[in-house]
N, C-alpha and C positions, 0 to 999 in steps of 0.2 A: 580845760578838762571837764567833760559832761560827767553827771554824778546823779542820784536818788537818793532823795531823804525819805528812809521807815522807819518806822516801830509797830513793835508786835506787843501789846499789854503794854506800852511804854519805853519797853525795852528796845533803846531806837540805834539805830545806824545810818552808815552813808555807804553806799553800793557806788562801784566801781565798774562797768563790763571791761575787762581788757580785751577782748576779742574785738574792739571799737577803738579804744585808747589806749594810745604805747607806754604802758609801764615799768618803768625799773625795777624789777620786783626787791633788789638789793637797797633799794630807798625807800621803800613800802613803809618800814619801822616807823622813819621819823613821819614819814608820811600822813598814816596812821595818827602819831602824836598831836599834829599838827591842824588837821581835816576834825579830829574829835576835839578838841579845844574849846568848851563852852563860851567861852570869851573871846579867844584869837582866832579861831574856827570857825565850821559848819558846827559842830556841837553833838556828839555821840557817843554810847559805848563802846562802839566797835565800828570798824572798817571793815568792808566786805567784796571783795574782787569776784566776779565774771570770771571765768578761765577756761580753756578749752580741757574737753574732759581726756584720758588718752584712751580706754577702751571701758565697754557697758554703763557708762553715766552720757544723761545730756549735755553735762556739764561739769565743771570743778565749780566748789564752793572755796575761797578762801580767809579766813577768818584771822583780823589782827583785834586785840582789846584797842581802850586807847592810852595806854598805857606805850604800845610799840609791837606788844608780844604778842606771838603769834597762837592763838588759841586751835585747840584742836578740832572743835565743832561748837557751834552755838543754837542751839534749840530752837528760838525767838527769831534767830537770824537766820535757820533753815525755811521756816514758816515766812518768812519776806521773802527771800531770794527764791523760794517756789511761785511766790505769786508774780514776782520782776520777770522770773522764767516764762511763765506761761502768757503776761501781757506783750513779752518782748518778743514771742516765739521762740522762745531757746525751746523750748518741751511744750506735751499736750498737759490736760489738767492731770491725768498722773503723770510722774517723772522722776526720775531718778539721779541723785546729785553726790557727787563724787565730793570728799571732804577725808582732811585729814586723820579723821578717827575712823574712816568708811563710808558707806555704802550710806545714804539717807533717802527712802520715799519721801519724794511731798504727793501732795493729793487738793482741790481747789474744791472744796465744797457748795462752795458761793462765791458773788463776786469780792468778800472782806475775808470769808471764813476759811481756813485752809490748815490742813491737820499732817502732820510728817511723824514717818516712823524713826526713833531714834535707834540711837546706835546699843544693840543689847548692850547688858552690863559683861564685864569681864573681872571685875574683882567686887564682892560682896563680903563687908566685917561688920555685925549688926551691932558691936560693941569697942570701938576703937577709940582711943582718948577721950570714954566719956561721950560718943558719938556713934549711931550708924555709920559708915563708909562705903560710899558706891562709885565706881569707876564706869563711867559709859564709855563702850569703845573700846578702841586699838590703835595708837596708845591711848589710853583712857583717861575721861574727863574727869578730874577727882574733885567728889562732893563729899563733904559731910553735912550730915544732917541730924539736928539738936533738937529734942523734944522740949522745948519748954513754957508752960501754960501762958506764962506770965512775962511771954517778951513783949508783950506792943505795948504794958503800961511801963516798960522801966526805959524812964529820958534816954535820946535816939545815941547820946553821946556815950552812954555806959555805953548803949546796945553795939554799938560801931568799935570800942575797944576792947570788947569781947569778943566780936567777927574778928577783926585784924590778928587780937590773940590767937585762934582758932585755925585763921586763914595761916599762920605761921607757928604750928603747936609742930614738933618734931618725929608727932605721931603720923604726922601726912606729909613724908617726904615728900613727892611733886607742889606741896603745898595744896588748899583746900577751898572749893568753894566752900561759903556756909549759909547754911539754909534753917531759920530759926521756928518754928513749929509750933503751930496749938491747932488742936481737931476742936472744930464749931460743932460737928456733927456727925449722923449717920454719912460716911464718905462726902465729908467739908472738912475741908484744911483751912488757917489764916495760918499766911507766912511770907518771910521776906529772906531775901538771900545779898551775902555777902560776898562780892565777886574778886576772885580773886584774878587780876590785869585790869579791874577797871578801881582794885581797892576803896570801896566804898560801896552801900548800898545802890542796888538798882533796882528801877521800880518795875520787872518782874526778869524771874529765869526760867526758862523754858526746860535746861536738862536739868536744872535744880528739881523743878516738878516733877520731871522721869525720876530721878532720884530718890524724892522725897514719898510717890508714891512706892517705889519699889521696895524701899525700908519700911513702910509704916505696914504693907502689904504681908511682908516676911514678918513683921511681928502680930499680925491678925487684927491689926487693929483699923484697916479698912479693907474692903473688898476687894482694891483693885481695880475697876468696871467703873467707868464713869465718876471718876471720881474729882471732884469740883478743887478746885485751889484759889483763893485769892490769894492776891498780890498788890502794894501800892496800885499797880498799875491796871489791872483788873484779873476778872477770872480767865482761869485755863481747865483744862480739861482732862484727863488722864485714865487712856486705858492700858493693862497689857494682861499679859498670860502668866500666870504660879505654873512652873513645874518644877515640882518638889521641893527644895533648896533653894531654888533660883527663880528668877522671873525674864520674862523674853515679847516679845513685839509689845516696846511700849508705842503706843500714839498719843501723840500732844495736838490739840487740838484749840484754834485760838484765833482772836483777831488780827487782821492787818492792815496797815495802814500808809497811804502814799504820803509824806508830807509836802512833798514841794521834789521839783525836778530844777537842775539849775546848770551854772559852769561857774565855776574858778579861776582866775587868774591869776591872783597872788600870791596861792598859798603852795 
């Protein structure tokens, strides 16, 4: 089974095209499990399948953690599988990618740089358990996002039993990513997110950053436009639109990276 090794900001995965390769999609799970396995594996957050789109996408996106579970969209993972599209000829440098939370544009800036519209929000709680709350999508990816100045000096092990806390607070039935916050600046963020299918930090999220600028936006406290995010893993980029209440065409904008193309037989 032929395969792609990316990451986007670090946030890395293994691409699948099944329009190439016969997959069971009913095995995917363990599949999934197995293919991410830092040790027994390829090594990744997420599994990412090829799939034929059925009407107005180039393609399907489908998105497993590696955990098993089948994630609705992945930000970091939209931004690779646009550029695997456009190297492989699935689509032109715009294109349009079919995904379970919706409709996502990617766009190819350059041959690394490549920026995707996310999926607008559909639920916004600027005060929920003590958290912003942003749901990208339909069904919606659920973020929380935690203002706290003082997360990157408190040891990584508090910070991780706090995420898990959060990622499992009963205020975020779907359960929550978490995304932990300090503003560096005039629209600069340092932050790091706690994912929830991959339970543990990752070194960057992509709808965490649609997220993260969306709340921080609704509270005035960046602009929206350009708006810079580091991450372990590096910077990303975030623009979208205020209207009134709400906020709509986020773009993420970010590097990406091929690491190795391969096959498998064992696993």
């Amino acid at each position: 089974m032929k395969f792609t090794k990316m990451h986007g900001a670090g946030n890395d995965f293994v691409i699948i095209n099944t329009l190439e390769e016969d997959i069971d999609l009913s095995a995917v799970p363990e599949l999934a499990r197995r293919l991410c396995d830092r040790r027994l594996g390829i090594g990744a957050d997420g599994l990412m399948l090829v799939a034929a789109a059925k009407t107005g996408a180039d393609y399907r996106l489908l998105f497993y953690n590696s955990d098993g579970s089948m994630g609705e969209m992945c930000g970091n993972g939209a931004r690779c599988i646009a550029r695997y599209g456009f190297e492989h000829g699935l689509a032109g440098k715009t294109q349009r990618i079919a995904t379970t939370a919706g409709l996502v544009t990617g766009e190819r800036i350059s041959q690394t740089l490549y920026r995707v519209r996310l999926n607008d929000p559909t639920v916004i709680d600027l005060d929920r358990g003590g958290c912003a709350y942003v749901e990208l999508g339909d069904p919606g990816i659920p973020h929380a996002v935690l203002i706290k100045d003082d997360w990157d000096a408190i040891p990584e092990d508090e910070l991780r039993a706090l995420g898990k806390k959060l990622r499992y607070s009963p205020a975020f039935p779907k359960g929550a990513n978490v995304s932990f916050v300090r503003l560096t600046g005039a629209n600069e963020v340092k932050a790091v997110t706690y994912e929830r299918g991959v339970e543990d930090f990752t070194l960057a999220c992509g709808t965490g950053c649609g997220s993260i600028v969306s709340a921080l936006t609704l509270k005035g406290l960046v602009s929206g436009e350009n708006v810079r995010i580091t991450m372990p893993g590096g910077e990303l980029q975030v623009s979208l639109c205020l209207d009134g209440s709400s906020v709509r065409d986020i773009f993420l904008t970010g590097p990406t990276c091929i690491v190795y193309e391969g096959e498998t037989k064992e696993i």
